[in-house]
Structure formats: C-alpha cells, structure tokens
C-alpha angles and dihedrals in degrees: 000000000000096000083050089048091051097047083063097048126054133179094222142182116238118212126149118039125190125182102177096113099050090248110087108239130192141187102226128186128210115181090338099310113116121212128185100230143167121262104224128220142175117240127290086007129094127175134172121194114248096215137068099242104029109165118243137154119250127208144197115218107222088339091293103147083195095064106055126157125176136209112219128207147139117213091192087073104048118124119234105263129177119232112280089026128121132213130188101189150172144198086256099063090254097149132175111193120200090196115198087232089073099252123120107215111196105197111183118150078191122066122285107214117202117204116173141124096255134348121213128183121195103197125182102199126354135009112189128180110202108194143128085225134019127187134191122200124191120170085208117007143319130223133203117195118190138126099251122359110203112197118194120195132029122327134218134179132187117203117015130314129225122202121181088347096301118116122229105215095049115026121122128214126231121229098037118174136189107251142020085334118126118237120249123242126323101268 
C-alpha cells in the first residue's frame, strides 16, 4: 500500500512554466527524469513559482502517468504566520495578511494600483493618510463634506475661490469710502 501510494504521489523540481494556453504548464524533474505537467491551482487563484527548482508535489490521478498535475511551492519563502492566519505572498515582499485578530495588513515596498468603477470605504473610527505628497485627481469636481475642516499649514489655490457663494476674485464690498477708511462687509 505505501510503495502504491508513493507511485501516485513525487517530490518534484519545478523548472520551465509556460502559461500560453490558460492552463499553467511545467517541466518537472524527479531523479533525472523530466514530465510536462500541469501546474495545479484553486480557484480564482493562479501562481507561478519565481524560481528554477522550485520545489512541488507531483501526482498521479488514478495512477495514470499520463494525467499528471503538480502543486508548486517553496517553503523557504514562506512568511512567519500564527495558527488560524492567512498569507498571499511573492518573491518581491508584496504580502496580504489575513491576521486572526481580524485585521488585513498590505505590505509592498512596490506601488498598489486600484482600478475599479467606484471605491467606497466605510470606515468606524479613523481614516489617516501618512506621505511626504498626496494628489487628487477629479476629471470634474470634488466635494468634502464635514462639520468643520481644519487645514494646518500653507494654502494655495490655483483658480478662484467661493466662499458662501461669494466669489473671491470678483466680490465687492459694501461702505467704501474714499481715504484711509476700511470697506464694509463682503456683498
């Protein structure tokens, strides 16, 4: 039972990939001998190892040498997780923790793009932005809507500014005298 079991199942290399197809094949070697087979993922999820050699199992569906899938992996890569904890990783340091205290951590050291329709964050308590820049960009306006917005620092705006309806550029000011005499209120 244990040698048939081991007929079905290899600890394999893993060298070539090749993806053209849609279905992630490899060229594995297991004590010299070298197999085409599939590379196999779970669902809604792909990965190719970054490295010649990667380590993978290889199996053999219903002893048929013929249909053969592989799992790939490399341990030495592995991040440290706790028990009950999830990682996607890569060879780049790009890691998305699923913590069992309920918090996500993203960790990239590259950029993270975004492209959706429309991106909404429902957030309970705090939201906070650490950078040395920030840019928003808005093809036709942007709103803020808050109680109070407190703004600490220089300001600098480009174009004219409204406030209460009254334009900046253009206002007028009622009570204006001839002199050394101050203007009335903004009208």
């Amino acid at each position: 039972m244990i040698n048939w079991i081991r007929s079905l199942i290899k600890i394999v290399k893993i060298n070539t990939i090749d993806n053209s197809n849609g279905l992630l094949r490899a060229q594995v070697i297991n004590q010299g001998e070298v197999d085409d087979t599939i590379i196999y993922n779970a669902y809604g999820f792909i990965s190719s190892p970054p490295i010649q050699n990667a380590i993978g199992l290889q199996f053999l569906i219903n002893g048929d040498s013929s249909a053969k899938y592989a799992f790939a992996m490399n341990p030495s890569l592995n991040p440290k997780i706790e028990r009950g904890e999830a990682c996607i990783f890569s060879d780049q340091g790009i890691k998305i923790y699923l913590k069992k205290d309920g918090n996500l951590d993203i960790i990239s050291l590259k950029d993270i793009n975004v492209t959706c329709n429309n991106l909404v964050a429902n957030i309970t308590n705090n939201a906070t932005i650490n950078a040395s820049v920030i840019e928003a960009n808005a093809d036709t306006s942007a709103d803020i809507t808050s109680p109070q917005i407190k703004l600490n620092g220089n300001v600098t705006i480009t174009g004219n500014l409204i406030v209460t309806g009254k334009d900046f550029l253009t206002h007028s000011h009622s009570g204006v005298t001839a002199g050394s005499a101050n203007t009335g209120i903004v009208v």
